[in-house]
N, C-alpha and C positions, 0 to 999 in steps of 0.2 A: 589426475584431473584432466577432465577434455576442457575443450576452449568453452564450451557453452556450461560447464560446473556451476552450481550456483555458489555463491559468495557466503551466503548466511541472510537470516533475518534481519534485516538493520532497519527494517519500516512495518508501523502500526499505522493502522488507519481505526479511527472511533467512530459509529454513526452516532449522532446524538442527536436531541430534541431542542436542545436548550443550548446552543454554543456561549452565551454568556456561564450560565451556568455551569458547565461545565469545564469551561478555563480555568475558572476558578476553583475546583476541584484537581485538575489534573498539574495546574502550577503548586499547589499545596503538595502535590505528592510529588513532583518533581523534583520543587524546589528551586526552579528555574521561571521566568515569564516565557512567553513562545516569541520565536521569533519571528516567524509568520503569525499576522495577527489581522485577519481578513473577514467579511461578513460571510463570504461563500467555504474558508477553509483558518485555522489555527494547527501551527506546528512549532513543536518543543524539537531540541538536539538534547540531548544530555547521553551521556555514557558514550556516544558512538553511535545510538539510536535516534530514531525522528519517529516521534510519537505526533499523528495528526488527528484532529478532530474535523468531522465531516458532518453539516447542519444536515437533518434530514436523510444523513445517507448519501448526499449527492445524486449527482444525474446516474450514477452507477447503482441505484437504491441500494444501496448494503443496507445491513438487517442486524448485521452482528460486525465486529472488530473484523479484520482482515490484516493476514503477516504476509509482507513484501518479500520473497527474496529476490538480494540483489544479483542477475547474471550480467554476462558482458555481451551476449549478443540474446538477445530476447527471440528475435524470431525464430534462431535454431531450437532453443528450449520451449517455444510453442510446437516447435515440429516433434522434438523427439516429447513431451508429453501427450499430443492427442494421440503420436504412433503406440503410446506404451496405454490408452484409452481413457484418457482424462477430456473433456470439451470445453474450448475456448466459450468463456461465457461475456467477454469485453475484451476484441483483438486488439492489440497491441497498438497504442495510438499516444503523443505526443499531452504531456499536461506543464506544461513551461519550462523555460531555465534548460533545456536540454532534456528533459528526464522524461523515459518514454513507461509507462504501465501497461501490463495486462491483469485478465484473472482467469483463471480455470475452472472447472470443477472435478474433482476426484469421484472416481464409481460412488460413493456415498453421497455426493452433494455437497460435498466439501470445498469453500472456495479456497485456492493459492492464487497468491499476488506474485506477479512477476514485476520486476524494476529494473531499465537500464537509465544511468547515466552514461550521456555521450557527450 
């Protein structure tokens, strides 16, 4: 493992239409309430994962689900992905509490989520 490995998947993000609506769906399948519980964002912990729901997509429009992996230094893992030709499509920038996000996208248009806690 080099220093910028990624850790694993440990974050979903949900776009949704309906954030009541859909708490209420994903705490049923849970089986937990979220612990974040905000009009702009909702996030469940269960297993070791953070399952979030995102009203509208967020300012980041997602369109569809997005898997976080966790690395420890983000910005190396944006260098060595655009060098291997994937495109930063949201650099790397600060969303509270410490935790910094990016996203990508892969030759096909695939987005990957990057996440550091710092």
């Amino acid at each position: 493992m080099t220093a910028s490995s990624a850790q694993g998947i440990k974050t979903v993000l949900h776009p949704v239409s309906d954030l009541s609506k859909a708490k209420a769906v994903y705490a049923a399948l849970l089986g937990v309430q979220p612990q974040t519980d905000a009009s702009y964002y909702v996030g469940f912990e269960v297993a070791g994962q953070h399952i979030g729901l995102v009203p509208g997509g967020g300012p980041q429009g997602m369109t569809a689900p997005v898997a976080y992996w966790h690395v420890p230094d983000i910005e190396a893992k944006l260098a060595e992905l655009t060098a291997a030709g994937a495109t930063v499509q949201e650099p790397a920038h600060e969303v509270g509490g410490g935790r910094v996000t990016a996203t990508v996208t892969d030759p096909d248009g695939n987005v990957l989520g990057l996440l550091q806690d710092q």
